[in-house]
C-alpha positions in Angstrom: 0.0 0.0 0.0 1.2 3.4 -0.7 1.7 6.1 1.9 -0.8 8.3 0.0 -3.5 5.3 0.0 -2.7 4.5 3.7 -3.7 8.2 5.0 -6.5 7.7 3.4 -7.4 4.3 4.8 -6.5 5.6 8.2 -8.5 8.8 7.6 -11.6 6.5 6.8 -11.2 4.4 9.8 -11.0 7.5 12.3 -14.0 9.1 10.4 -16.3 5.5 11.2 -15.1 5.5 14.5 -16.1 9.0 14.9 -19.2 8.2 13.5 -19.8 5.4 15.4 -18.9 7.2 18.8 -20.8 10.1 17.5 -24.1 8.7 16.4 -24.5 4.6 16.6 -23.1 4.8 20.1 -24.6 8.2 21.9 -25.3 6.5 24.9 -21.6 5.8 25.8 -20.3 7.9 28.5 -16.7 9.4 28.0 -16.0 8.5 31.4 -17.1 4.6 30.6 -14.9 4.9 27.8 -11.8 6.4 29.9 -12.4 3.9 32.7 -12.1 1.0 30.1 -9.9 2.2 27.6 -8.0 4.8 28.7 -8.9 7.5 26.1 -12.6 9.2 25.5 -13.8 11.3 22.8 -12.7 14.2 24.6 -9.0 12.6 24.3 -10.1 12.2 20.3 -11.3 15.9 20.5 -7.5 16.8 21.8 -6.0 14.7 19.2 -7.3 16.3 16.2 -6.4 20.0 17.5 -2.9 18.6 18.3 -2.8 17.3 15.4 -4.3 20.8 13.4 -1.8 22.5 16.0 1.3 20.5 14.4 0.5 21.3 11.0 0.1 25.2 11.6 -3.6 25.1 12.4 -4.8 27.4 14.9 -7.0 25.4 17.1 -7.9 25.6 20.8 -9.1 23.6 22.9 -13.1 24.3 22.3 -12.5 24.8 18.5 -10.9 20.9 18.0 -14.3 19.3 20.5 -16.3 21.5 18.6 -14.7 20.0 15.4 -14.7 16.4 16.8 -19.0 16.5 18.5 -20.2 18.5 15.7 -21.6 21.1 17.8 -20.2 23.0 21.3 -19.2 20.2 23.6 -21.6 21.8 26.1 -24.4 20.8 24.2 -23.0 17.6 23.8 -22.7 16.8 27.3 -26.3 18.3 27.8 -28.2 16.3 25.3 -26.3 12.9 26.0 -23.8 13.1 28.9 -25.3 12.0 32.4 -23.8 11.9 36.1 -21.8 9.6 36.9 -21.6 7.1 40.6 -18.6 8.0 42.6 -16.9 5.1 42.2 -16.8 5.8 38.8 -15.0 9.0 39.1 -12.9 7.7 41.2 -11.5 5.3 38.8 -12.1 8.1 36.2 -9.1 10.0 38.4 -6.8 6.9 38.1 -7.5 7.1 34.3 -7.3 10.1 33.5 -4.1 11.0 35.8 -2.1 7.4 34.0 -3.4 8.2 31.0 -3.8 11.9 30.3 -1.8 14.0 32.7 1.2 11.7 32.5 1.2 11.9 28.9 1.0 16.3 28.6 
């Protein structure tokens, strides 16, 4: 495969997992997610304005979640996002701190 065909193959891929996060799977919490898997789609959100950030692109932190949701990640979290136990932010904490805050 060539290089040009493979960002395009990867670019496909993260657009049906975006779309799968995004619209087949609204009732997964980020904090489910982070728990299990160590990333969110808040950590996707990041990775795209890093990403727009490295290649020039001015992006902050709102513009690349707004990018990512399709709409300000406030109305995200009010349309789909619900509380969550305190067990599971507690484990959210241990999550995010090995595999966020490490990481920045």
């Amino acid at each position: 495969m060539d290089d040009q065909t493979r960002i395009e193959v990867e670019a496909a891929a993260f657009r049906r997992l975006r779309q799968h996060l995004m619209e087949d799977r609204k009732d997964v919490q980020n904090i489910d997610m982070m728990n299990l898997t160590g990333f969110c789609r808040n950590c996707l959100s990041r990775w795209y304005q890093e990403a727009a950030n490295e290649r020039g692109i001015d992006m902050d932190k709102a513009q690349g979640r707004e990018a990512f949701y399709g709409m300000p990640y406030d109305d995200w979290k009010n349309s789909h996002q619900s509380a969550a136990s305190p067990e599971k932010q507690a484990a959210f904490e241990v999550a995010f701190k090995e595999n966020v805050t490490d990481k920045e």
